[in-house]
Each structure stands twice: as C-alpha cells, then as structure tokens.
VOGUVO-700903 format. One record per residue (C-alpha): x, z, y. Coordinates in steps of 0.05 Angstrom, whole numbers, plus 5000, padded with zeros to 4 digits. Example, Ala and Ser with C-alpha at 12.3 -4.5 7.8 and 13.67 -1.06 7.14 Angstrom:
<rs>
R      x      z      y
R   5246   5156   4910
R   5273   5143   4979
</rs>
This chain:
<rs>
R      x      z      y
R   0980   2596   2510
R   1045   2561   2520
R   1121   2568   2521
R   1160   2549   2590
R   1235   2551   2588
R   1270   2575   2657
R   1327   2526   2671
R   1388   2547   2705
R   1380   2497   2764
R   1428   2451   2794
R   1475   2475   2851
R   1493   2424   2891
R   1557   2375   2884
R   1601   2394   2842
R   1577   2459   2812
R   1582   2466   2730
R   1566   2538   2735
R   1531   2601   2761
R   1540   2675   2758
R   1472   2714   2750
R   1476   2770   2801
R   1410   2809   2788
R   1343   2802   2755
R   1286   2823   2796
R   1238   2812   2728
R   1241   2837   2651
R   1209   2820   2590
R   1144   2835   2591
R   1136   2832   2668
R   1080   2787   2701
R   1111   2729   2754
R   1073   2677   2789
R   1095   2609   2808
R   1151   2604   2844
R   1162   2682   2854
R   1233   2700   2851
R   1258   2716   2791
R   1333   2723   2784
R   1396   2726   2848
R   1457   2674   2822
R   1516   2656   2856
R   1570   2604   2855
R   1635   2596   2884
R   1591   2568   2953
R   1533   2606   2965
R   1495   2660   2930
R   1418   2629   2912
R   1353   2650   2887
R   1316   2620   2825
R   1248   2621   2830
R   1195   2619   2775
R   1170   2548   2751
R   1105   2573   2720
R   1050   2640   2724
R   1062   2683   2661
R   1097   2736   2632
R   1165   2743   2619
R   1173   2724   2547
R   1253   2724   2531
R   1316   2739   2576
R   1368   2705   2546
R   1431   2729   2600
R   1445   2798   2630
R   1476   2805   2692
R   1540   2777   2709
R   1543   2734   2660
R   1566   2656   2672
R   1517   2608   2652
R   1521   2532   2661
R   1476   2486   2698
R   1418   2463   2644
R   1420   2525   2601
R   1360   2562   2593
R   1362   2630   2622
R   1288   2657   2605
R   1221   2644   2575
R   1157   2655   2602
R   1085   2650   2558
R   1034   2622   2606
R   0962   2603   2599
R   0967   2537   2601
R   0964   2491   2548
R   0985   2421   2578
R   1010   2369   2535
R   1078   2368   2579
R   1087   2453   2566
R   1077   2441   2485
R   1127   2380   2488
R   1170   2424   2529
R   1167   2484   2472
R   1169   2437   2406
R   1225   2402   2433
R   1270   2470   2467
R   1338   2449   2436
R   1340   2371   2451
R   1317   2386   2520
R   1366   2443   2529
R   1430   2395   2504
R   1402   2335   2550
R   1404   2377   2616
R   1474   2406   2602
R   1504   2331   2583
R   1471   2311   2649
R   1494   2361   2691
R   1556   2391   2665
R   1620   2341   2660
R   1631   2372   2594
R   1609   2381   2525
R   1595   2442   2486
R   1615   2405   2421
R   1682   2388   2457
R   1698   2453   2489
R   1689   2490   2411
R   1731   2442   2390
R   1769   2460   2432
R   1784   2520   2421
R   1785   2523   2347
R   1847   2475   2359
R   1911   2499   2331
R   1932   2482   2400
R   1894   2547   2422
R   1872   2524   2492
R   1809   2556   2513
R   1758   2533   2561
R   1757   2590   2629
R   1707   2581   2674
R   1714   2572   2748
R   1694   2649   2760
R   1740   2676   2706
R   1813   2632   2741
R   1786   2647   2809
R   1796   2728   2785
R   1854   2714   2753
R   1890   2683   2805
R   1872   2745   2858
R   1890   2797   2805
R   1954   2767   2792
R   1934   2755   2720
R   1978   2695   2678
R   1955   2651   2626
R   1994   2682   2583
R   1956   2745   2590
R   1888   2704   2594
R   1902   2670   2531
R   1901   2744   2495
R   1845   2770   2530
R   1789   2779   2481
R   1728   2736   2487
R   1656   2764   2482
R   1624   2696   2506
R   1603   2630   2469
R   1659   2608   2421
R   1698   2664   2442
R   1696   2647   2514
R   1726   2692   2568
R   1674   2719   2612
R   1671   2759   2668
R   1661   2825   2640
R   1717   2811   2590
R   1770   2804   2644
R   1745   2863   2691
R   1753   2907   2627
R   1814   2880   2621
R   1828   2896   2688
R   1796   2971   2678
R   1842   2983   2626
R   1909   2958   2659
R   1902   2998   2715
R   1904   3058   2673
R   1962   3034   2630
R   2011   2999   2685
R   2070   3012   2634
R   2041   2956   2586
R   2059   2914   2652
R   2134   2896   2640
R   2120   2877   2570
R   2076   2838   2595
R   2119   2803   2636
R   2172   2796   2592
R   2126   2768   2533
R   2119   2712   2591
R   2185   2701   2601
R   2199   2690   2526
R   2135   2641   2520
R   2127   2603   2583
R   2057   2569   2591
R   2050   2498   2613
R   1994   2516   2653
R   2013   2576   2682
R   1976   2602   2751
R   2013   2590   2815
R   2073   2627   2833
R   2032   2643   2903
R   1988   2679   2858
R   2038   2714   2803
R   2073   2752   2865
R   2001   2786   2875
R   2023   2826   2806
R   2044   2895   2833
R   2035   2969   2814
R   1986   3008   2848
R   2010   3017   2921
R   2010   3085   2951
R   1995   3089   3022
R   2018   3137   3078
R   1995   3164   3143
R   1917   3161   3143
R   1888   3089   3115
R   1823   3065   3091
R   1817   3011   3039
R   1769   2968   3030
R   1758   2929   2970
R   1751   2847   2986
R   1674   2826   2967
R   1660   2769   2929
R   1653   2719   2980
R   1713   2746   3017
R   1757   2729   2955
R   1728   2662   2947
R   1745   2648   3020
R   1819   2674   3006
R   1822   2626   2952
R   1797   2573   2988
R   1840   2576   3042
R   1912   2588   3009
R   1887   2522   2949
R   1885   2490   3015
R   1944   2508   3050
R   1982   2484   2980
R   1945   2414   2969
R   1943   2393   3046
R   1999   2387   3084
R   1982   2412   3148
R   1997   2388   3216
R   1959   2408   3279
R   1949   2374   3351
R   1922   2394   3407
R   1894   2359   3477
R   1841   2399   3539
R   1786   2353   3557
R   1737   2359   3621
R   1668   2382   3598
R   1641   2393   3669
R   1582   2326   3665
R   1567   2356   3601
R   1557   2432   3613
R   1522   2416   3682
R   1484   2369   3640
R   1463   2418   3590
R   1445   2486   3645
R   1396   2429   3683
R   1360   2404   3618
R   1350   2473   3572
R   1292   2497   3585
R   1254   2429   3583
R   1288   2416   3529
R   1266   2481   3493
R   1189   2473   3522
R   1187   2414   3494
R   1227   2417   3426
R   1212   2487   3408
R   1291   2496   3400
R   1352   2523   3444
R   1400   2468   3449
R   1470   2493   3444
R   1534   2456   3455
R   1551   2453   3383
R   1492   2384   3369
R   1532   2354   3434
R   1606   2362   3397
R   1574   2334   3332
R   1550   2278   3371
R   1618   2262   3397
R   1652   2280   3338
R   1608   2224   3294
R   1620   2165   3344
R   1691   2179   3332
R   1686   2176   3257
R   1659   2107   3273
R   1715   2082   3300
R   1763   2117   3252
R   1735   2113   3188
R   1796   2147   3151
R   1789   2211   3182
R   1719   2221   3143
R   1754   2217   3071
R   1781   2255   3019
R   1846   2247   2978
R   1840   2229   2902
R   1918   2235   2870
R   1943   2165   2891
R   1873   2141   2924
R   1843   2147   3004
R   1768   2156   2979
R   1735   2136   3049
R   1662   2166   3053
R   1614   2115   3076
R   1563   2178   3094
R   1577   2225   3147
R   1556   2295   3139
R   1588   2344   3185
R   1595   2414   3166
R   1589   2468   3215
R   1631   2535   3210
R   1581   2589   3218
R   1604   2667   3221
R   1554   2715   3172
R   1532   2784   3197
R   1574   2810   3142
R   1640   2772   3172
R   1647   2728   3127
R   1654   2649   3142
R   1606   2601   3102
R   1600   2521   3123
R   1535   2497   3121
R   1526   2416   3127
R   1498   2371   3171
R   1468   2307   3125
R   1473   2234   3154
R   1493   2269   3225
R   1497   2188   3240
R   1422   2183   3232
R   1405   2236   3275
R   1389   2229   3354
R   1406   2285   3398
R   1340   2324   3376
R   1346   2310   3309
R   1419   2355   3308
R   1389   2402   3350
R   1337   2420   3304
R   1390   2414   3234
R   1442   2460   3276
R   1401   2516   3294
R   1361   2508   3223
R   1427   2517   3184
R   1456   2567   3230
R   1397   2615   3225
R   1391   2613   3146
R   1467   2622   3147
R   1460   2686   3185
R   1398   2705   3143
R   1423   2687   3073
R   1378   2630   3058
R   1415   2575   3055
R   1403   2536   2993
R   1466   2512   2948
R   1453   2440   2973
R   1465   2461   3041
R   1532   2471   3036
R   1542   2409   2990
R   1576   2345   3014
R   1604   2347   3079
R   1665   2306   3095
R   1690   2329   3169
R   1691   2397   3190
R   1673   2431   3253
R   1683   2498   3280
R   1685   2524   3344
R   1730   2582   3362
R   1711   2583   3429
R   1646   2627   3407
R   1688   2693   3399
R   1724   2676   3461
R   1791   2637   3432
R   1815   2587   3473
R   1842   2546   3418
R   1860   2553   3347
R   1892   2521   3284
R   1848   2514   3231
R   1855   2507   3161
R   1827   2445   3124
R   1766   2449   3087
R   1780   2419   3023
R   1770   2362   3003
R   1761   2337   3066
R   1827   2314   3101
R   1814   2338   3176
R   1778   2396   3214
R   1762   2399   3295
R   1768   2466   3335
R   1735   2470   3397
R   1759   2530   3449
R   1714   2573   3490
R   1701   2528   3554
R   1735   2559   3614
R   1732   2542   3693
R   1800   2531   3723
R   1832   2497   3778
R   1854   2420   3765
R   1883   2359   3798
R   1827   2303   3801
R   1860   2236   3806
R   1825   2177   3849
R   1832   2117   3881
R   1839   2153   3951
R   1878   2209   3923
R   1890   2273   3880
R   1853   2335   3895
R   1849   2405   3866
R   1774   2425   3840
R   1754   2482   3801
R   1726   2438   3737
R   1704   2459   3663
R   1751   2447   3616
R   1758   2465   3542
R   1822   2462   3489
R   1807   2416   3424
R   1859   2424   3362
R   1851   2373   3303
R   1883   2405   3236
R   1899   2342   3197
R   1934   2322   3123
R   1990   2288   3136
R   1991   2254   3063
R   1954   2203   3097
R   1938   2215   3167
R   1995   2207   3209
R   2015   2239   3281
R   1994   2171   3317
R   1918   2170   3285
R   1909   2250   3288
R   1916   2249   3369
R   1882   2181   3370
R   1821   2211   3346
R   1833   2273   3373
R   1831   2242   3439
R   1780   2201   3427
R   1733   2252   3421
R   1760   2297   3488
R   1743   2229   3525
R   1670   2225   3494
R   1665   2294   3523
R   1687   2271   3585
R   1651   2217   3593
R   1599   2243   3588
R   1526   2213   3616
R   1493   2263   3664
R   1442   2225   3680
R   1415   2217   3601
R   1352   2238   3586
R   1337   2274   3522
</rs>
C-alpha cells in the first residue's frame, strides 16, 4: 500500500487560487482513476478535479468553500500500489508540497506570514475574499478587523460572509463604521465605485422580485466596471457588404458538414478576417503594462459565448493564425458547445488577446462592447440584415437589395488612437467584402 497526495491543479494563466465548491467523495470512500472527485472554481470558470490514482480516500484536508492555492494538497488517497515514484511521493510530502506552490504561485508562504506578523499589519486577501468585498461595499478598514479563521490568520471566505450575516442584522454598527474610516484613512482603500455600493437594506414597493446575483454573475460585474476604470473607452463603427460571403456560405454547408462532420457558422469566417487584420496591425493584439505596449506575438481569439444560465463566459481560440478554415470550424463549435454544457476546462479560457463577440445572434444590429481586460480592443459584429443599397460601377450606380452587417470596434485609447481603431476596423469590413466566392473549402 501506498500514499498519493491530490494536488490542487493548475488553472490556467494567471490563476494563484481556487475555491472548492463541493466534494463528491469522503474519507473512507473508494475512487478510481480519474473519477471526479471534488467541483472548484476560480474567478474564470468553474472546473472539475479528477482523481490521479484508484484507492480510497485517505485524508481531506479542505471543506467546502474554502480557498486553496495552486500546489497545495487537498486530499490523500491509500492505493495498492507500491511503485518506487508513489513511496518517493509519500516520504518526501512536505518538500514536494513547498516546490509546487513556489512554482505555481507568485508568492511565498514564508513571505506572506511575515507578512502579516509585521507591525505594519498588512494582511494577505485573496482574490475571492476583495472580489466580495468590493460588491458588498466592504472597506479595508473593515477588512483589516475582520477575524481570520485561515492560515496565519488569513481572511477566508466564510470569515467575510459571517461578517456579512452579522451586519445585516446590526446595520446601526454601520455609521461607526464609517466614521472609524474617516478618522483612519487606508492607503489602500477599495474604489470609491465600490464604497457607494454601502447602503442600508432597501425596501421595495409595488410588487418586485429579487434575485440574488450568482457567482459568476458577480464576477462578470466586476469584470466589466475594473474595465470600464482601467481602459479608456472609445467606440467606432463602419457597415460592410457580406453578400459573396453569406451566398458563399448557404451554397457550401451541407458539403461542408458531410464532409467535416461540423456546421460551419459565420463566426470561423469573422475569426478568419479578424486574424489577417491583426497581421497587418500588430498593436491591436496587445495588452498595456503601466508605461509598456506588451505586443503579443501569438494570436488567440476569444469568442463571447452566452451560457444557458445567461451568463457570458469567453472561451479562446489558440494560434487562430495556424488554423485553416476547417481547423476554426472545428475549435468554434468545440468551445461553444462545452461552454453551453459546462465543460470547458480553465485553460480554455486562458490567454486570448483580441476579443470577438457577435451581437448580431440575439438580433442587435450593433453594439458597444466593453473591453475584455487585458486585452486593448474587442470587435462586435451585428445581426446581418438585407436592405436596399447604391452599388457603384464603372457604368453607373444602381440600387440592389445586398447583405450588409454593422461592425463596432471598442478600443483603449491609452494607446490606440481614432486613426488606427477605424483603420483596422475597416480593414476587416473590406476582408468581409472581399470576399472569394469562388474558394473552395
């Protein structure tokens, strides 16, 4: 018999952390390789972590909805094994344990106590624990005497939603509160944005139903207004001709489809567009560092996807630039589908540097769409309508009834000015348009 140590795995770019959501096993429970044993999420997607060996559940070491960082280990299971690699893996637990959180975490447990045995008295929050605060309203001030129950006294997320519990049912603590911030103002105090969502319960008339925000929901609210306040936002808009390309499209789909095994949808076509662009204007796939244009030499393209539960998630398109016509096919409808069936992995959302969603699928002919940080621009495409247009030519104008769709580039204007945000706007609505025909697929 041997000792296996379940790892919390890594979550894609970027991720530190994960919040367990539910354990399907307990201690003493059989699991076979890779059955599921635990539901996590992060601030991205919500993921399930399967079982690296056959055994039986030794050791939980987390309940749910606790935080745990990437490396930790989360469980034990005794298997029947007795390879050289499981024994090295039990004798040597803690060194292994300490090398996967310096490799995967940016920072160090041995810093972060340090920390916060300072007589500075900063304390280390995790992602999870600000994102709450900043919904509920909460300061640092009031973080900073919240009560820790975690490692090195480390607010966790049942700490501050018994925090929460409790000032709900005493709102007159409230403007002490408030003025014990006044008389000790933190340097690192949470957004004013956020400090105006402090209120007293709210009472409601005529006949309402409230709904409490979900998890993802919040994140997305998040996301959107931290973008809002690190972008500034400008938005331009041109109509393009699609006719060659949706005549193009009705001839070839069901050859394409007998032979593929896939539905080709317009959305492959824009990405196609959209990524000969990039070529041509690099800048527009980057990302802003304080004083430095980081431009990203890959180009992965993520697609805004709507969930059966409402909600928007952004699955991404690797190395779109590799891909022939086919090849997006097949990565568009793959993502799409575990997006609308909850399997996308955390990777899948990982990475992307240009954004594009299409508004058009809900019937919008345009919209203006908020950057998806920490990218720097974002394409809408409108629903595709027929209408009446002058054609120019060499022997004239005419009217026709043609195909034509409204694009709208959201852009940062820190470093994308008005004159390079329509030139790649543009640029794309006249890849649309000139569109081959006559292309085979």
């Amino acid at each position: 018999m041997s000792m296996v140590d379940l790892i919390m795995p890594k979550l894609g770019e970027s991720i530190m952390e994960a919040t367990i959501l539910k354990w399907h096993k307990k201690a003493g429970d059989k699991v076979e390789m890779d059955e599921t044993v635990l539901d996590i999420a992060t601030d991205k997607v919500d993921s399930e972590v399967p079982s690296t060996a056959a055994g039986t559940i030794s050791e939980i070491l987390y309940n749910e909805n606790d935080v745990v960082p990437i490396g930790k280990v989360i469980a034990r299971i005794i298997t029947n094994g007795n390879t050289s690699e499981n024994s090295y893996q039990k004798n040597t637990n803690e060194q292994h344990e300490e090398a996967e959180v310096m490799e995967e975490v940016p920072y160090q447990p041995e810093e972060r106590k340090s920390m916060n045995n300072s007589a500075s008295g900063i304390r280390f929050y995790s992602p999870l624990v600000l994102n709450i605060a900043a919904s509920e309203g909460i300061s640092m001030n009031e973080l900073e005497n919240i009560e820790g129950t975690g490692q090195d006294g480390r607010v966790s997320k049942k700490d501050i939603m018994s925090y929460l519990e409790n000032r709900k049912k005493a709102p007159q603590q409230k403007p002490q509160q408030v003025q014990q911030s006044k008389e000790q103002p933190a340097v690192h105090d949470v957004p004013a944005t956020t400090q105006r969502q402090e209120y007293s319960p709210t009472t409601y008339s005529g006949n309402v139903e409230i709904i409490e925000m979900d998890r993802m929901r919040r994140m997305i609210a998040k996301h959107m207004i931290d973008s809002q306040n690190t972008s500034a936002h400008v938005t331009s808009f041109t109509e393009c001709d699609v006719t060659n390309l949706v005549l193009w499209r009705e001839k070839i789909k069901k050859d394409f489809e007998k032979r593929e095994g896939e539905k080709i949808t317009y959305t492959p076509l824009f990405v196609e567009a959209i990524v000969k662009c990039i070529k041509k204007y690099p800048i527009i796939n980057s990302s802003v560092d304080r004083d430095n244009i980081v431009i990203k030499k890959d180009i992965n393209i993520g697609m805004a996807t709507a969930m059966p539960t409402g909600n928007l998630i952004v699955p991404v398109i690797k190395n779109a630039d590799q891909l022939n016509l086919t090849g997006l096919t097949k990565q568009v409808n793959g993502l799409a589908n575990a997006a609308r069936n909850n399997k996308l992995k955390p990777d899948d959302t990982a990475g992307g540097t240009f954004t594009l969603t299409n508004v058009g699928t809900f019937g919008s002919i345009m919209g203006t769409p908020i950057i998806n940080q920490p990218q720097v621009a974002i394409l809408a495409v409108g629903a595709i309508k027929k209408r009446p247009v002058v054609i120019e030519t060499e022997q004239g104008d005419s009217i026709a009834i043609r195909h034509m769709m409204y694009l709208s580039l959201s852009y940062d204007h820190r470093i994308i000015d008005g004159a390079l945000g329509s030139t790649f706007l543009n640029a794309v609505a006249k890849e649309l348009e000139n569109f081959d025909g006559k292309r085979s697929f």
